[in-house]
N, C-alpha and C positions, 0 to 999 in steps of 0.2 A: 046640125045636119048629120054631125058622125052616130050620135044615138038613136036617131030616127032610121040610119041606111046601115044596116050594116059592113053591105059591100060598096063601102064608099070606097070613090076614087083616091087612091097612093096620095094626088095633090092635095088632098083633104089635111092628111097626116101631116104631109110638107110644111105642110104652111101654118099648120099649129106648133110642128114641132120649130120650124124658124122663129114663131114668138119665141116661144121659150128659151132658143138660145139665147136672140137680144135680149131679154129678159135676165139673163145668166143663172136660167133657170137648167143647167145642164145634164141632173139626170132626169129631168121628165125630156127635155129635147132628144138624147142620147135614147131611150124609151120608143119616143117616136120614130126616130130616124132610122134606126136598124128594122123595124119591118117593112119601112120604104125601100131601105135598099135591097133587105131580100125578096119583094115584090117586083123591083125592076132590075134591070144591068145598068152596067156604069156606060152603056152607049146610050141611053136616055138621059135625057137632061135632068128628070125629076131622080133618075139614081145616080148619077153624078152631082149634082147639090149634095145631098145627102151625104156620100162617102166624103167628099169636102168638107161636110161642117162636123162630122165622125173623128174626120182625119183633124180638127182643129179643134176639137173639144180634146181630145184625146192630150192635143201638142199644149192646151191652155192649163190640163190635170196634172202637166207633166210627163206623161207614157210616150215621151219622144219617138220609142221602139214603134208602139203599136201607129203612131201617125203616121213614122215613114210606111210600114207596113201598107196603111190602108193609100197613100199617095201610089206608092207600087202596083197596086192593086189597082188602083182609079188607072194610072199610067198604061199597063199590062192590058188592060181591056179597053180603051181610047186617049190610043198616044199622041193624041195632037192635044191631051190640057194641056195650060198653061195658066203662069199667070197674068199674063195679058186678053188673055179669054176672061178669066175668072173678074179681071178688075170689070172691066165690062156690063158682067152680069149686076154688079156691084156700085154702080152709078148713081141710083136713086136712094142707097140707103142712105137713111139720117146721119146712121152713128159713123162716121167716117172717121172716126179714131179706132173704132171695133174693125172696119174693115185694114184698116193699115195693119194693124195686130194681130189679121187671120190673116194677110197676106204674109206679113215674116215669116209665122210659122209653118207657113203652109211651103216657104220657099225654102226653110230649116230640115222641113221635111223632105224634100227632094224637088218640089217640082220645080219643073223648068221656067224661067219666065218667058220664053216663045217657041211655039211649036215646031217642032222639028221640021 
C-alpha cells in the first residue's frame, strides 16, 4: 500500500516500523519512526509510540543520554505518560520478555510509572 499511496497515513509507517523493531531490525525501524514523529506530536497516540520505541531503541544502543532526552520530550509535551499506560498498550504483544525490557529502560529513562 506505501508504494502505491504515496501520502499514505503516518499509521502505515508505524506499523512497519513496529515489525522491524520486534524483528530487531533497528535501524530500518529507527528509519521509519522518526518521520512518524515528525509528522505528528507526542499528543497523538501514533507520535507517542513512536518517541517510545525511539526512546528504547536508543536505551537498547546504549545512547542512554539521547533516551532520557526523547522520554523528556515525550513527558514535556503529554505529561500524564507513564508506565502503567504504556503496559496497557502492551497487552497483546507476544514477545513479553521484549516488553519487560522496553519497560526497564524506558523507566531508566525517566518515565514515571503513574501519572502524575
Amino acid at each position: 500500500a506505501m508504494r502505491h499511496e504515496p501520502g499514505y497515513p503516518p499509521l502505515y509507517a508505524l506499523i512497519l516500523a513496529e515489525c522491524h523493531f520486534v524483528l530487531n531490525d533497528y535501524d530500518k525501524a529507527i528509519e521509519l519512526f522518526e518521520p512518524v514523529l515528525r509528522a505528528q506530536t507526542v499528543l497523538s497516540s501514533i507520535g507517542r509510540w513512536a518517541i517510545l520505541r525511539l526512546a528504547t531503541i536508543a536505551a537498547f544502543e546504549g545512547d542512554r543520554e539521547k533516551a532520557k532526552n526523547l522520554v523528556a520530550q515525550l513527558l514535556e509535551g503529554h505529561p500524564s505518560a507513564s508506565i502503567t499506560a504504556w503496559k496497557r498498550t502492551q497487552s497483546l504483544q507476544k514477545n513479553q520478555a521484549l516488553v519487560e525490557r522496553s519497560i526497564a529502560v524506558l523507566r531508566e529513562a525517566g518515565m514515571p510509572e503513574f501519572p502524575p
